[in-house]
Each structure stands twice: as C-alpha cells, then as structure tokens.
C-alpha positions, 0 to 999 in steps of 0.5 A: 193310445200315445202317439210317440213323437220322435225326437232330433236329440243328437246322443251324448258325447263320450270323452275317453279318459284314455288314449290308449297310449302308454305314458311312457316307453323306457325308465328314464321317461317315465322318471323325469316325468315322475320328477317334473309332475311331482315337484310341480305339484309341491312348489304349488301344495298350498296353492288351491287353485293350482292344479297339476297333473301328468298324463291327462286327456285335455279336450279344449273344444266342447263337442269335439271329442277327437281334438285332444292331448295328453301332456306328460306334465301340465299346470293350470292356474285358476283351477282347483286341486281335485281328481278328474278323468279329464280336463274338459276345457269349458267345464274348467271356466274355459281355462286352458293349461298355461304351461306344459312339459313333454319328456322324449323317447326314442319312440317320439317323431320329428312329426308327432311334437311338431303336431304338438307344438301346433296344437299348443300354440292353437289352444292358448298354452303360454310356456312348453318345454321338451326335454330329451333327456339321452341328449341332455337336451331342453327346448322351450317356447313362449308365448307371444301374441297367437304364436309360441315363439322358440325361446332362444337359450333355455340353460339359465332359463326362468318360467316367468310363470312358475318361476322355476330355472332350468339349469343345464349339465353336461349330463344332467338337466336341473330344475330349481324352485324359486328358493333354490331347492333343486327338483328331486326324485322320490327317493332323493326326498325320502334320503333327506327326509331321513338325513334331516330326521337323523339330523334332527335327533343328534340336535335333540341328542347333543342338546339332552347331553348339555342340559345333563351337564348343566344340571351336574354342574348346578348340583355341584354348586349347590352342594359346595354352597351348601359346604360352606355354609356349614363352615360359616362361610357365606357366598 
C-alpha cells in the first residue's frame, strides 16, 4: 500500500476575464468609446507591438486577483497586437498601460474616478484622460515622477506619447491624429470611404473620356493625313 503524502500546494489562481459590469450605461458612452478604441487602434495598425484595447480586465499584481481595472480605452507600447481575456501584467514583460481613457456616464461617481485616479497613478500609467461628453468636458494627467499631475489645460492638448490633439467645441470634443486626420466614427469612415470611391470613379470616368477624345482626334488627324497625301501633299 502507497502512502500518499499530503501536499501544501496553494490552488491556482483565477483571473475573471469579467467584471460583470456593463461597458457602457447610455449610447452616447458606449460610442466615444466605440470612436476612442478604434481610432487608437488605426493610428497604430502597422505598429506590431502596439496593442490597444476597451473594456479589458488589467490585473498588474500577479497573485492578486481582486486588484484590477477596466479602462474604457488603453494602449500599451511594447506589447504585441493579439487577442486576450485579460492583460496579466507580469505575463506581458511587466509592462503596464502607458495611456488610458475613460468615457463618464450619469452612473460614474465622484468616488469610483477618484479611486481610478488612485490606481493608475499607483500602477505606472503615464497619460489618463476622462471625458464627459454631456459636459463637453476632457480632464487630463500626466505623469511626473510617482504621481499623475493634473494637466493644466487640455483644449490644444498633445499626447506626448500618441501624439494625438485634443481640440475642444462648444459642443463637441476632437481628436486629430498627428497627420491632422480627425478621429471619426465608423459610420463616418464608411461615408468617406464611399465618397473617395464615387470620387475615384469620376477620375477614372473623366480620365476614359479624355483618352476617348485623344483617340477621336488622332483619327481625325491621320485620315486628313491620309487626304492629303492622296492629293500629293506631303506633311
């Protein structure tokens, strides 16, 4: 008969993948976070080791699985583009999200982005910004040393890491990529995707046309060329 020795190994440690909360609570969230997230992830398409996400469960302590968030947007540098259920922090060479946006709702509290701010600024994220977009409003920090410091006027505002600006309305906040290109929703997208299309077929339509009446004229020429020489007249 074999003894069986007992064993003090701890269980393994589950890491939901979700919070259980929802990512946003009215249309107008849910679509600048839409906007935000997928912009963030053009301006970076060709960049592999960029990764963006919205809505991912970022534990940075390995063994701690109660310490966590879920930025409405983040963008890591120095990670690879791949799919994940969660952004474990010592599985990704200890790199923590160097920038991060959150999107407000009637349903945020003054307390839940205070407890934010705390926890950014504790877990190394150089760049957050809130956006209250009923108020029109963008709140920014940067870091400097161990602290995030309030930026002191973000209308004009440029990411020194994605070098995007943040340019501010009466009614409206824009984001322009470091071309000029302002962010824009899907929609948008598909609209000048189809105007550069219709565009680029009156090109194609205006340059046939021309090449048509190149060759009516170089018909007529070579028939009153031919004309001529029929009469003894040479060009």
């Amino acid at each position: 008969m074999v003894q069986q020795i007992p064993t003090n190994a701890a269980p393994a440690i589950h890491y939901p993948e979700s919070d259980g909360q929802p990512m946003a609570d009215n249309t107008k969230q849910f679509r600048w976070i839409v906007v935000i997230k997928e912009n963030l992830e053009l301006l970076f398409a060709d960049d592999p080791n960029v990764f963006v996400a919205g809505d991912l469960l970022w534990y940075p302590v390995e063994g701690d699985n109660k310490t966590r968030q879920a930025p409405d947007a983040m963008v890591v540098f120095g990670r690879p583009k791949m799919d994940r259920g969660s952004y474990r922090q010592w599985d990704e060479d200890n790199i923590a999200p160097q920038v991060v946006f959150e999107v407000l709702s009637p349903g945020n509290r003054l307390r839940n982005m205070t407890q934010k701010l705390k926890f950014y600024e504790r877990y190394g994220v150089e760049e957050y910004y809130v956006y209250e977009p009923d108020d029109v409003e963008l709140i920014g920090w940067l870091r400097s040393g161990d602290r995030l410091e309030l930026i002191d006027e973000t209308n004009g505002w440029v990411s020194p890491r994605l070098g995007v600006k943040f340019q501010m309305t009466s009614d409206n906040l824009e984001i322009f990529t470091p071309s000029g290109e302002k962010f824009l929703t899907f929609v948008e997208l598909a609209q000048l995707k189809e105007q550069e299309k219709q565009r680029a077929e009156q090109e194609k339509q205006r340059a046939d046309e021309a090449e048509r009446q190149l060759e009516v004229e170089r018909q007529r020429y070579q028939a009153l060329e031919a004309l001529l020489r029929e009469r003894g007249i040479e060009l």
